[in-house]
ROSE-4610 file (N, C-alpha, C; in Angstrom, 1 decimal, always signed):
// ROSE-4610
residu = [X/X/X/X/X/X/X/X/X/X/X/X/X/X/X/X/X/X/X/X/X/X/X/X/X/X/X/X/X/X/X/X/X/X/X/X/X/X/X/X/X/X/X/X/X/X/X/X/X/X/X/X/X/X/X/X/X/X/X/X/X/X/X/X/X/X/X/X/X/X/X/X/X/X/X/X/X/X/X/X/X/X/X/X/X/X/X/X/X/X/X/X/X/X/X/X/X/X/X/X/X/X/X/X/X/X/X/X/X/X/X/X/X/X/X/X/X/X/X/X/X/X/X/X/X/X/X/X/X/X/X/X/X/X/X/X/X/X/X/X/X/X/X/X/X/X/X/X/X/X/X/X/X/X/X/X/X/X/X/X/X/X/X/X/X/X/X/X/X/X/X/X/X/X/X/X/X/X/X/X/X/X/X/X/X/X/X/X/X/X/X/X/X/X/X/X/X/X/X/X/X/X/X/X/X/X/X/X/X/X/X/X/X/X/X/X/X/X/X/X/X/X/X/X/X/X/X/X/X/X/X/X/X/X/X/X/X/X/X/X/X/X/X/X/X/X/X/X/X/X/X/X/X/X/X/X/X/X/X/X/X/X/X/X/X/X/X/X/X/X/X/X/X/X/X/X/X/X/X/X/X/X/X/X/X/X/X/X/X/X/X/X/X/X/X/X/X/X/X/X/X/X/X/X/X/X/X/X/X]
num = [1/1/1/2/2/2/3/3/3/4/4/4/5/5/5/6/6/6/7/7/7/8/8/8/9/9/9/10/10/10/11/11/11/12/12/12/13/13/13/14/14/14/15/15/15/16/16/16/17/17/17/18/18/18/19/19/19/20/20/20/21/21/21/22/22/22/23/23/23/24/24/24/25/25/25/26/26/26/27/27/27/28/28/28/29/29/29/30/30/30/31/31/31/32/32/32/33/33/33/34/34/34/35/35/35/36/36/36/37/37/37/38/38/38/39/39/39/40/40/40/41/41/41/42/42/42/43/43/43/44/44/44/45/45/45/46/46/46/47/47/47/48/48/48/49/49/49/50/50/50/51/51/51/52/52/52/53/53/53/54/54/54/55/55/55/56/56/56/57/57/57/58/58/58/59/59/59/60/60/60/61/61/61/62/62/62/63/63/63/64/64/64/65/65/65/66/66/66/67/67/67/68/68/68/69/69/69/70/70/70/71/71/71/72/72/72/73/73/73/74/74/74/75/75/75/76/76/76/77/77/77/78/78/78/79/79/79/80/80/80/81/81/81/82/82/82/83/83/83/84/84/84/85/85/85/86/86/86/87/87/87/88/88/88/89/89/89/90/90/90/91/91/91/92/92/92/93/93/93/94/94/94/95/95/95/96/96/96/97/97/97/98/98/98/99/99/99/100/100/100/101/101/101/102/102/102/103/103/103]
x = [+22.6/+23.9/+24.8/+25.0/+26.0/+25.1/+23.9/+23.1/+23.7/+23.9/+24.2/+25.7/+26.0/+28.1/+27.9/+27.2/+27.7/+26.8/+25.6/+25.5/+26.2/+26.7/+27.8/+29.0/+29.5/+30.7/+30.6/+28.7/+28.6/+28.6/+27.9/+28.0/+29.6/+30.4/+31.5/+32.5/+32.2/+32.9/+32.3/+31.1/+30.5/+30.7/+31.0/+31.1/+32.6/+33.2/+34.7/+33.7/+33.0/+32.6/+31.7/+31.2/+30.3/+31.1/+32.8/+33.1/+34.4/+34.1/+34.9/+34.6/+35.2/+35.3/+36.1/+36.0/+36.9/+37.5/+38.8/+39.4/+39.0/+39.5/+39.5/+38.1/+37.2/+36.2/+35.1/+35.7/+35.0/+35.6/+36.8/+37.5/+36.8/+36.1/+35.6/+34.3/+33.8/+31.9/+32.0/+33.3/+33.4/+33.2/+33.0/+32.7/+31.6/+30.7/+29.3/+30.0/+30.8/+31.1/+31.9/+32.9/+33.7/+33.2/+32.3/+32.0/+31.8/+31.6/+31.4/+32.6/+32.8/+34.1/+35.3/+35.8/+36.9/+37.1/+38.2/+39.0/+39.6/+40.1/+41.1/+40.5/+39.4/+38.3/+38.7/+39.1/+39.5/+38.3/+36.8/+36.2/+36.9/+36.9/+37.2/+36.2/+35.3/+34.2/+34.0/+33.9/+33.8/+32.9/+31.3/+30.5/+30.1/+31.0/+31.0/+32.5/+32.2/+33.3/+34.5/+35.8/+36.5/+36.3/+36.4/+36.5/+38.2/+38.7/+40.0/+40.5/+40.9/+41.5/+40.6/+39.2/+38.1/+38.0/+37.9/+37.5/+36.6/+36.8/+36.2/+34.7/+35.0/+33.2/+32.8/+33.0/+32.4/+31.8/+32.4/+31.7/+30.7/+30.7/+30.1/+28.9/+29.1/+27.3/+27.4/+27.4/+27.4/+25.7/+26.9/+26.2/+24.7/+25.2/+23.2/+22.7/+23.3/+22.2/+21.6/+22.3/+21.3/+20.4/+20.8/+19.9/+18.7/+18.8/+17.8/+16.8/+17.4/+16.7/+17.0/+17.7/+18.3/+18.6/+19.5/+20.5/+19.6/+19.5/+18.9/+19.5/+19.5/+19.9/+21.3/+21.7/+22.8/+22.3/+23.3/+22.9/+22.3/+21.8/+21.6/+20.4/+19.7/+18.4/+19.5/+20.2/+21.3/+22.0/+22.8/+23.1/+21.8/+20.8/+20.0/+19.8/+19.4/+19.3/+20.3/+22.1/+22.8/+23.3/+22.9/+22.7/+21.2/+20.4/+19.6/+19.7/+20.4/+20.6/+21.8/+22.0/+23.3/+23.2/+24.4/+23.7/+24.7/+24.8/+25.7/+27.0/+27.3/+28.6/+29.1/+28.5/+28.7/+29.1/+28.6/+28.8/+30.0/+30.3/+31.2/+32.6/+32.5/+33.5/+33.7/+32.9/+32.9/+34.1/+33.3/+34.2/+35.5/+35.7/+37.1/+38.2/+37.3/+38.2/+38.4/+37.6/+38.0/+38.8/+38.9/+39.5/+41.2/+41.2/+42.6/+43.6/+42.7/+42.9/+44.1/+44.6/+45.5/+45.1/+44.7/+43.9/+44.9]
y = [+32.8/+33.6/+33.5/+32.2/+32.0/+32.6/+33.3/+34.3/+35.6/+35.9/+37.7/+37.6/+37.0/+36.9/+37.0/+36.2/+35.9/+37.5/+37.7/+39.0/+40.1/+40.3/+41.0/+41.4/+40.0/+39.8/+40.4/+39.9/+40.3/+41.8/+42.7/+44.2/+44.9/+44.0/+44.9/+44.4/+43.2/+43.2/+44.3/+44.5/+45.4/+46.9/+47.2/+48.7/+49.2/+48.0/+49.4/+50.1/+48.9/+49.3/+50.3/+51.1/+52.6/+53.1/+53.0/+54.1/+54.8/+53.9/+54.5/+56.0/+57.0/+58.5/+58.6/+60.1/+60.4/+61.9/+62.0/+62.2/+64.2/+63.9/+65.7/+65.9/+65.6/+66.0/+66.0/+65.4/+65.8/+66.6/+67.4/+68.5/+69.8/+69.8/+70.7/+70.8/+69.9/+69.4/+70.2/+69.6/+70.4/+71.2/+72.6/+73.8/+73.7/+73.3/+73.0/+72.7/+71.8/+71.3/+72.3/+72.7/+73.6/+74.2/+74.6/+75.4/+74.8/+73.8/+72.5/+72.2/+71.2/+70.0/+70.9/+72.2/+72.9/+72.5/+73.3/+73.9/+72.3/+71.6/+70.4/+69.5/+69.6/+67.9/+68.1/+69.2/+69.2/+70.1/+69.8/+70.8/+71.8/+72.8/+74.2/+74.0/+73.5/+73.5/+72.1/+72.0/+70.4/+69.4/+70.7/+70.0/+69.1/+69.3/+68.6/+68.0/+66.1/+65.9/+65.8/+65.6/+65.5/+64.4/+65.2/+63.8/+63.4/+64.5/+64.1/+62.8/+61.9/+60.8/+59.8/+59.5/+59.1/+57.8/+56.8/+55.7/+56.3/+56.0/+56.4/+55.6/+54.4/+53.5/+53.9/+54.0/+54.6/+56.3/+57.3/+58.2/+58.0/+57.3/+56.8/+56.6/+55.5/+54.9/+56.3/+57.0/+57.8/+58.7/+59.1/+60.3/+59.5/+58.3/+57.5/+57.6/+57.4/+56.8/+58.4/+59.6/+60.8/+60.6/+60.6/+60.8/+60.0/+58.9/+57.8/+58.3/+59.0/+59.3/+58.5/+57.5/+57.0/+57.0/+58.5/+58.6/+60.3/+60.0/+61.0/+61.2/+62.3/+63.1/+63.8/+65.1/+65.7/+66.6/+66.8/+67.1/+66.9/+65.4/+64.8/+65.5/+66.7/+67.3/+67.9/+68.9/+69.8/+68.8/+67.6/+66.5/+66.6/+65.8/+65.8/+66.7/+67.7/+68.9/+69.3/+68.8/+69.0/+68.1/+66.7/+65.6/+65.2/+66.4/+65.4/+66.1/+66.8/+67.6/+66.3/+65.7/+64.8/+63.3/+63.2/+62.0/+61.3/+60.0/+58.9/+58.8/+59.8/+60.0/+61.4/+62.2/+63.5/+62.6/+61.7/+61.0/+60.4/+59.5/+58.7/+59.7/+61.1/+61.6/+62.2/+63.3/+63.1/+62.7/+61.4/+60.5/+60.1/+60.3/+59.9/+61.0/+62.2/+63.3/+63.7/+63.9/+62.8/+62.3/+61.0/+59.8/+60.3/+61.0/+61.2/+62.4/+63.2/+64.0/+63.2/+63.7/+63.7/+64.1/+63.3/+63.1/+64.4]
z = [+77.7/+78.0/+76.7/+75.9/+74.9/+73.9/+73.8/+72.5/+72.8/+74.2/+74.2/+74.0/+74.4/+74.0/+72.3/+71.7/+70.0/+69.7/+70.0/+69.5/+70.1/+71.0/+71.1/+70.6/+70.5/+69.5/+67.6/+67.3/+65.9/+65.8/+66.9/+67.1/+67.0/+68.4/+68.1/+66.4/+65.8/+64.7/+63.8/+63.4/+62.3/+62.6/+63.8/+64.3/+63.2/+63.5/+62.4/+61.1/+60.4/+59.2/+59.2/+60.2/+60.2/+60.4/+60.6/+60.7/+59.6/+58.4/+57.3/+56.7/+56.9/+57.0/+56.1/+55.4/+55.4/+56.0/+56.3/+57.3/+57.0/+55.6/+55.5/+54.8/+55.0/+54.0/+56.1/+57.1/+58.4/+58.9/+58.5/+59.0/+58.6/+57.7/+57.2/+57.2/+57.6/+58.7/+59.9/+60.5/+61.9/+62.8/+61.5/+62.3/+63.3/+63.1/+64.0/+65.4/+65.0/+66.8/+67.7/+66.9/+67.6/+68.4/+68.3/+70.1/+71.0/+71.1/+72.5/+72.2/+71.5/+71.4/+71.2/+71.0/+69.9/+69.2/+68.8/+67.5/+67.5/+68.0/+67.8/+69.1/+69.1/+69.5/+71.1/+72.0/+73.1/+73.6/+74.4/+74.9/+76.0/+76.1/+76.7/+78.0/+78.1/+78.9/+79.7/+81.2/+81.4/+81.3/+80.4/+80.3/+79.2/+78.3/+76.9/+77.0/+76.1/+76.1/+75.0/+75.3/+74.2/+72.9/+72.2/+71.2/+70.2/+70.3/+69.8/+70.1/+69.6/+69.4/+69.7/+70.2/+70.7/+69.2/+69.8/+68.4/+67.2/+66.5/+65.1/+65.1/+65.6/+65.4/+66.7/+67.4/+69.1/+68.3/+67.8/+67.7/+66.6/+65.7/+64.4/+65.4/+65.8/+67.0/+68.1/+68.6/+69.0/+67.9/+67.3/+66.5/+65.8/+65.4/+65.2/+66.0/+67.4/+68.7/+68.7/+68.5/+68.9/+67.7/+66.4/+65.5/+65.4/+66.2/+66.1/+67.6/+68.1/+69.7/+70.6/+70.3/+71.3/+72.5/+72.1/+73.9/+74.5/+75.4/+76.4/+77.5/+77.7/+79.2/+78.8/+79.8/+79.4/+78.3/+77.3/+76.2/+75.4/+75.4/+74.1/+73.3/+73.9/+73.1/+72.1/+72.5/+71.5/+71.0/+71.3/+69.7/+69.2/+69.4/+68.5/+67.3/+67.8/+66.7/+66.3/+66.3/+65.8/+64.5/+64.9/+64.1/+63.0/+63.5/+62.3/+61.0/+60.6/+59.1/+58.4/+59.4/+58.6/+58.3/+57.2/+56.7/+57.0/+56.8/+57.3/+56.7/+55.5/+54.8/+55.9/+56.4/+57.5/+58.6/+59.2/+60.5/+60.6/+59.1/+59.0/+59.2/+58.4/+58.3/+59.7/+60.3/+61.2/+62.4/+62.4/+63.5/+62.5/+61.3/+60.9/+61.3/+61.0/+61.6/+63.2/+63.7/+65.5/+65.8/+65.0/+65.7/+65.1/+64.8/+63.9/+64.6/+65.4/+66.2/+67.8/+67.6/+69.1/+70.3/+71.2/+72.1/+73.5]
């Protein structure tokens, strides 16, 4: 039990550090999402969700877990093929520009 607490603990410390972005260089990545998520990280649609103001390291693992195949069901086939042209400096920003958004 006291192995899954300390690895837990090591997971959520390292997550900030995947998610150093930068803020305007994912503003301008974004277009791709806009049609699910919008114009300003608020989906129009209830089938996709918001991401405006959404943690910056929550969407950072996010966007791996598709690219890695990770996450399934829902959408995740369309993340996938939305995420794999990108690289981990796209992801980073990305979620910097996200998380900066007003929820």
């Amino acid at each position: 039990m006291m192995y899954k607490w300390i690895g837990l603990m090591l997971i959520a410390v390292s997550l900030p550090g995947l998610a150093d972005g930068d803020v305007k260089a994912g503003e301008q990545k974004a277009a791709a999402c806009v049609a699910c998520h919008g114009a300003s990280g608020k989906a129009s649609v209830p089938l996709y969700p918001h991401l405006a103001g959404q943690n910056a390291a929550y969407l950072n693992h996010a966007l791996q877990a598709y690219k890695k195949g990770e996450r399934s069901g829902g959408q995740a086939e369309v993340m996938k093929a939305f995420v794999a042209g990108l690289s981990e400096e796209d992801m980073a920003d990305l979620s910097a520009w996200y998380a900066s958004l007003t929820p």
